[in-house]
N, C-alpha and C positions, 0 to 999 in steps of 0.2 A: 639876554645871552643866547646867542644859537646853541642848536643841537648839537654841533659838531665840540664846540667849546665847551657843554654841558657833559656831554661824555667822557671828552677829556680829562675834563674835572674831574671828574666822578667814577673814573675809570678803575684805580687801585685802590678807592675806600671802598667801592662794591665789591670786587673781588674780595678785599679783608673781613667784608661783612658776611659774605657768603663763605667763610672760611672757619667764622667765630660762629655762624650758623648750624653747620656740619660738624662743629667743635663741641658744640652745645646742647644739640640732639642726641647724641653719643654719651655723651656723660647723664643724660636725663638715664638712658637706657642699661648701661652700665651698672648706676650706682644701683637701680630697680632689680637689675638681673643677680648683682650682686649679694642685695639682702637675702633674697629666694636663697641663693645656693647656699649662704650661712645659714638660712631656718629651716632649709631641707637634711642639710648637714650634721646640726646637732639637735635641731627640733625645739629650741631657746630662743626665746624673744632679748632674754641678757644676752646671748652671743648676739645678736643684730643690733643691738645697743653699743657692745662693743666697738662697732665699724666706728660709730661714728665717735667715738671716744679715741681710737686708734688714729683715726682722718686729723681729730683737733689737736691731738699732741704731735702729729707728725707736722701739720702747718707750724706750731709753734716750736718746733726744733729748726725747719725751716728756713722761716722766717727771721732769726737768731743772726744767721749769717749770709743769706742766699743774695742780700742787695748788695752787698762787698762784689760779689762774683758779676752779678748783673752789670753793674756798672761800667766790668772794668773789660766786658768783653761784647762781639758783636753780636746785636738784638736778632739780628734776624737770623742768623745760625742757630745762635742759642734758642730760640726759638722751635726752631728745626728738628734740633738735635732734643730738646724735647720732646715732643713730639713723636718723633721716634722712636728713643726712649720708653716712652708709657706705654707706647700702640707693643713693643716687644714684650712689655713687664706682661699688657694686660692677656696677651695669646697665650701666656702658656699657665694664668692664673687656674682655668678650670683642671689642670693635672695633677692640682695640690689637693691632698684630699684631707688635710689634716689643718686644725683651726691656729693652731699656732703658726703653720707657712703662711695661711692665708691673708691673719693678720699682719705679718711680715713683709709678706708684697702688696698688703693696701699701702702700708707705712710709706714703703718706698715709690711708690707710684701716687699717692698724694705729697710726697713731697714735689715731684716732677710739676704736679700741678699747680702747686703752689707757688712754686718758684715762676711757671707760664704768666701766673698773672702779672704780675708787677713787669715780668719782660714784655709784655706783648704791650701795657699801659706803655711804656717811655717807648716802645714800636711807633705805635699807634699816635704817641705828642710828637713826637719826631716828622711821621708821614703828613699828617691829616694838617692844613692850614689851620689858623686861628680862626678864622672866619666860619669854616665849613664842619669847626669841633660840636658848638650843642644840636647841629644837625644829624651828624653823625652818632651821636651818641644816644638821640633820641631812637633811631634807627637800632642802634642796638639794643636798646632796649625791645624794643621791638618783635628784634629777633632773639633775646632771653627768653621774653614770655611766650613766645610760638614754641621756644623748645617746650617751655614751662608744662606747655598743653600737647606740643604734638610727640615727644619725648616718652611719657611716659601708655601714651594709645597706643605707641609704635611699638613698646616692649608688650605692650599687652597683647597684640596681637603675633609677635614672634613667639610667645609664652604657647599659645593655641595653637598655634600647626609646626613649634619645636619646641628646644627647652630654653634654660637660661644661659646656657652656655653658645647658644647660637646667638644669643641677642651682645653676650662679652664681642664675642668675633668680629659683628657688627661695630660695638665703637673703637675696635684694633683697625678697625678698614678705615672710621670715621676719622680717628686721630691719623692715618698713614696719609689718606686722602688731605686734612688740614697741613700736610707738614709740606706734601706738594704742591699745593697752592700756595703756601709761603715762599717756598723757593723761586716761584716766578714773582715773587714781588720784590719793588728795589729795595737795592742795599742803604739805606738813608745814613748809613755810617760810612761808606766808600772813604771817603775824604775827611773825616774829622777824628779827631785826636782822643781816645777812651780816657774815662776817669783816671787817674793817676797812674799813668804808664809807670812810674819811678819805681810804683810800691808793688808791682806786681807780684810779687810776692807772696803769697797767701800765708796770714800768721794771725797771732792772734792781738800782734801789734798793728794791724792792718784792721781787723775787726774794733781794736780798740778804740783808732785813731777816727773812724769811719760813725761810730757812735758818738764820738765828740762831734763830729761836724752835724749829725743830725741836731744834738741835743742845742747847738749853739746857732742852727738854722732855726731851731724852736724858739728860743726865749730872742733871735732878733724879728723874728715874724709871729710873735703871737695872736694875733688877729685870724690867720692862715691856722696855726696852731689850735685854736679855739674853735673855729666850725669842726675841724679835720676831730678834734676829740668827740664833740656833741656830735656829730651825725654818727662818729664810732661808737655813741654811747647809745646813739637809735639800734643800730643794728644788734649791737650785743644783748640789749633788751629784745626784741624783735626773736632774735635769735634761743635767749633763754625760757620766755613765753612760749612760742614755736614749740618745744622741748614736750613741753605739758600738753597741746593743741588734742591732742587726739583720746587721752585721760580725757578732758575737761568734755571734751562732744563726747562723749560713749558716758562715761561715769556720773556727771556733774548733771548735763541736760538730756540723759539718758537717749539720747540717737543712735539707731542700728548700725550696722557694720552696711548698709546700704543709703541708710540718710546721709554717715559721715562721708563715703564716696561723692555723696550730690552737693557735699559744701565746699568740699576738696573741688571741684569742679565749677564751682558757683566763683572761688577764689580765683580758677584758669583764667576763666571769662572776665574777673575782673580787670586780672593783668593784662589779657588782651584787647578789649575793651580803651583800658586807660593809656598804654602801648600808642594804641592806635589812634588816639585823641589829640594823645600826646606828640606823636608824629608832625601833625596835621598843624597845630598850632603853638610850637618848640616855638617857633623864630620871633611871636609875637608877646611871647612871656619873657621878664628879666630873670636872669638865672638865678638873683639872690630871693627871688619869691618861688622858683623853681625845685628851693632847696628847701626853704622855710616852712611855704605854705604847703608842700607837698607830704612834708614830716610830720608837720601839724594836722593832718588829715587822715595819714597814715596812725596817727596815734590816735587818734579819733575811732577811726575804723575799731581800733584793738580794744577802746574803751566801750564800744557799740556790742562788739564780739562779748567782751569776758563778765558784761554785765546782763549778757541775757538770759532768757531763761524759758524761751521758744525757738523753734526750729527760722521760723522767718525773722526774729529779729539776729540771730547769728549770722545767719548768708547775708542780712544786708550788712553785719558788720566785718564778714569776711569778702563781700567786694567790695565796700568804700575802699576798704586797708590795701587793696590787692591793687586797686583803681589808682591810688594816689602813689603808691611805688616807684612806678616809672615817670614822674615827673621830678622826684626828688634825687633819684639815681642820676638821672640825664645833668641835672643842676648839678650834683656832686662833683661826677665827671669831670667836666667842663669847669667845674671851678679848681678843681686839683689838677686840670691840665693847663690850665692858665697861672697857676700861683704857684707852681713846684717847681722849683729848678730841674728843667730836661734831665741836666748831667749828674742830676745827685736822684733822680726820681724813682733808681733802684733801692737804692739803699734807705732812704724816707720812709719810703712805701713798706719794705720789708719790716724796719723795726716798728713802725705804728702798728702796722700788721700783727707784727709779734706781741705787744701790748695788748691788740683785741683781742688775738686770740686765749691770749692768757686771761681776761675776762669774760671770758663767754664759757671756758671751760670752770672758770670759779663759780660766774653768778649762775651757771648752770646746775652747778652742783649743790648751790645754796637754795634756788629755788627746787630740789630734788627732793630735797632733806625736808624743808618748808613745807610744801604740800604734802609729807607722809605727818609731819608734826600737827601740825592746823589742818587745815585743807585745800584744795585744789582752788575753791575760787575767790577764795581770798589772796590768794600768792598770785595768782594772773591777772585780779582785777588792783591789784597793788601795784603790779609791774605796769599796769597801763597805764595806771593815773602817776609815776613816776615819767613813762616812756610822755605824757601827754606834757609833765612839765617841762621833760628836758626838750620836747618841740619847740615849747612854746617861746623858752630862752633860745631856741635857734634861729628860730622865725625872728626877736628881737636883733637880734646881733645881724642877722643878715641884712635886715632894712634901712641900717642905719645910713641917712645918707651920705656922712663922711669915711662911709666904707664903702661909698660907690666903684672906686676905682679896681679894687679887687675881682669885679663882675664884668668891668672893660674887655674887650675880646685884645687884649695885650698878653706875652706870653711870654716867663722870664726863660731867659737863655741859659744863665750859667748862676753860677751862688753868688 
């Protein structure tokens, strides 16, 4: 292929990648600047705890309804108009001085975000060819974990020569800037007809109706249904673990407030590291081992972490876990962008979504209670060897070879 055809190619998924780049850097620095000003505020590690208890019931209010809207309206406004949106909520967040406003405008301003993602996902299967999606998406990943690492240096050093309210400002610029670069890319809906022009209508016979067609796209495609749960059931574990990560290094394997910095760090490098690996040799791995063995590794990693009981055997199991992320993200992608119907892929998205989230926020709370009842490293190292079985039936299910065709670079259109 020439360069000139290469470019061409290549020309609006870069811009989109440099956009989810600058999108992503921002919210690293945000949500960073964000805890500061609630622990400087009320001087409670529960109020910073709060945030993210506020953040998970707001995706899952969400989530409830936000894919009815997506659907039935244009991605790439909507998009926009997000976007601008948040970057408005998030400028005038440091005037509130009181923890009740401030939990108020997180609510509202993770919602915005939550609704971004599932819009920018049917964006992003809509623009990006079939062919050029696990490239891309490897790429994104890519550019998650750079946030991942340069995201949170980049608040830290706004922290040192301003405060955290300079570092907010920053991603009001970052989201303004993302919302402009949206705008210059094409309209991929110009010409085609939104989900159910008829019912436009917004009720909650609309919501209703919208949840039957998920539930009856579930039990006709359960094969699609069954990875889309198991890998929703990595992350919620993933995510419930997570939760304790910083108990279990300080308390359990007694590390200082300077060692858990260098594991936290050890993690960076992992993702960027595997990122980068992953990059390099996306094209020559099948997606369904991209999803399996990647999960399967990833659980590994965690079983490595919550069973050790020195400083060097943690870091190596917090970069396998960190290392093997980005190749089961990239698989995921690319398989939820080839097996979801485009036109239904708001409202899909949304309610599974609302399903995780509604589990991360329970099995959060059970593993909260757990570790004050028993202890800390038995509920993490339980969670592992759960998170390691449910890889391991994922890794099954993927390889099968009469489920080859799912991992085809084929792309369904409509329901």
């Amino acid at each position: 292929m020439g360069v000139n055809k290469l470019i061409e190619k290549w020309r609006y998924p870069a811009i989109l990648l440099f956009s989810i780049g600058v999108s992503s850097v921002g919210s690293w620095i945000y949500f960073i600047a964000l805890n500061l000003i609630v622990l400087n505020l009320t001087g409670s590690a529960i109020a910073v705890s709060g945030l993210y208890i506020v953040r998970a019931l707001s995706t899952l209010f969400s989530s409830f309804w936000s894919g009815s809207l997506i659907d039935r309206v244009n991605k790439k406004y909507l998009m926009i108009v997000l976007n601008l949106f948040e970057s408005l909520l998030i400028i005038t967040l440091p005037f509130f001085s009181t923890l009740t406003w401030i939990y108020s405008m997180v609510f509202v301003i993770t919602m915005a975000s939550s609704m971004y993602r599932p819009t920018s996902m049917t964006y992003i299967t809509k623009l990006i060819p079939v062919e050029q999606r696990k490239r891309f998406n490897s790429l994104r990943s890519l550019l998650d974990s750079g946030a991942f690492v340069t995201g949170p240096a980049i608040a830290g050093l706004l922290f040192t020569i301003g405060t955290p309210n300079m570092a907010i400002y920053l991603n009001a610029i970052a989201l303004f800037l993302s919302a402009c670069i949206t705008f210059g890319m094409p309209n991929v809906e110009a010409n085609q007809q939104l989900a159910s022009k008829a019912d436009a209508k917004f009720s909650y016979k609309v919501l209703f109706s919208d949840w039957k067609l998920v539930i009856r796209f579930s039990l006709k495609n359960p094969y699609i249904m069954m990875i889309y749960l198991l890998f929703s059931a990595m992350m919620v574990m993933m995510t419930a673990t997570d939760s304790l990560e910083a108990a279990f290094a300080t308390q359990v394997l007694s590390l200082s407030e300077g060692e858990y910095g260098v594991l936290v760090g050890i993690a960076g490098a992992g993702v960027l590291v595997g990122s980068l690996m992953n990059t390099a040799i996306v094209e020559r791995i099948p997606t369904a081992w991209l999803i399996g063995l990647g999960s399967l590794i990833t659980a590994l990693g965690y079983l490595i972490f919550t069973s050790s009981y020195t400083f060097l055997i943690a870091s190596l199991g917090c970069f396998i876990l960190s290392f093997a992320m980005a190749f089961a993200n990239t698989g995921f992608y690319t398989f939820y962008q080839n097996n979801i119907p485009v036109d239904s892929m708001g409202r899909i998205g949304s309610i599974y979504g609302f399903v995780e989230a509604l589990f991360i926020i329970i099995i959060t709370a059970v593993f909260g209670v757990a570790a004050e009842i028993t202890s800390i490293r038995y509920v993490v190292v339980c969670a592992a060897i759960i998170m390691f079985v449910v890889a391991s039936v994922l890794l099954i299910f993927n390889v099968q070879p009469s489920k080859v065709r799912f991992y085809r670079n084929i792309s369904k259109i409509n329901d």
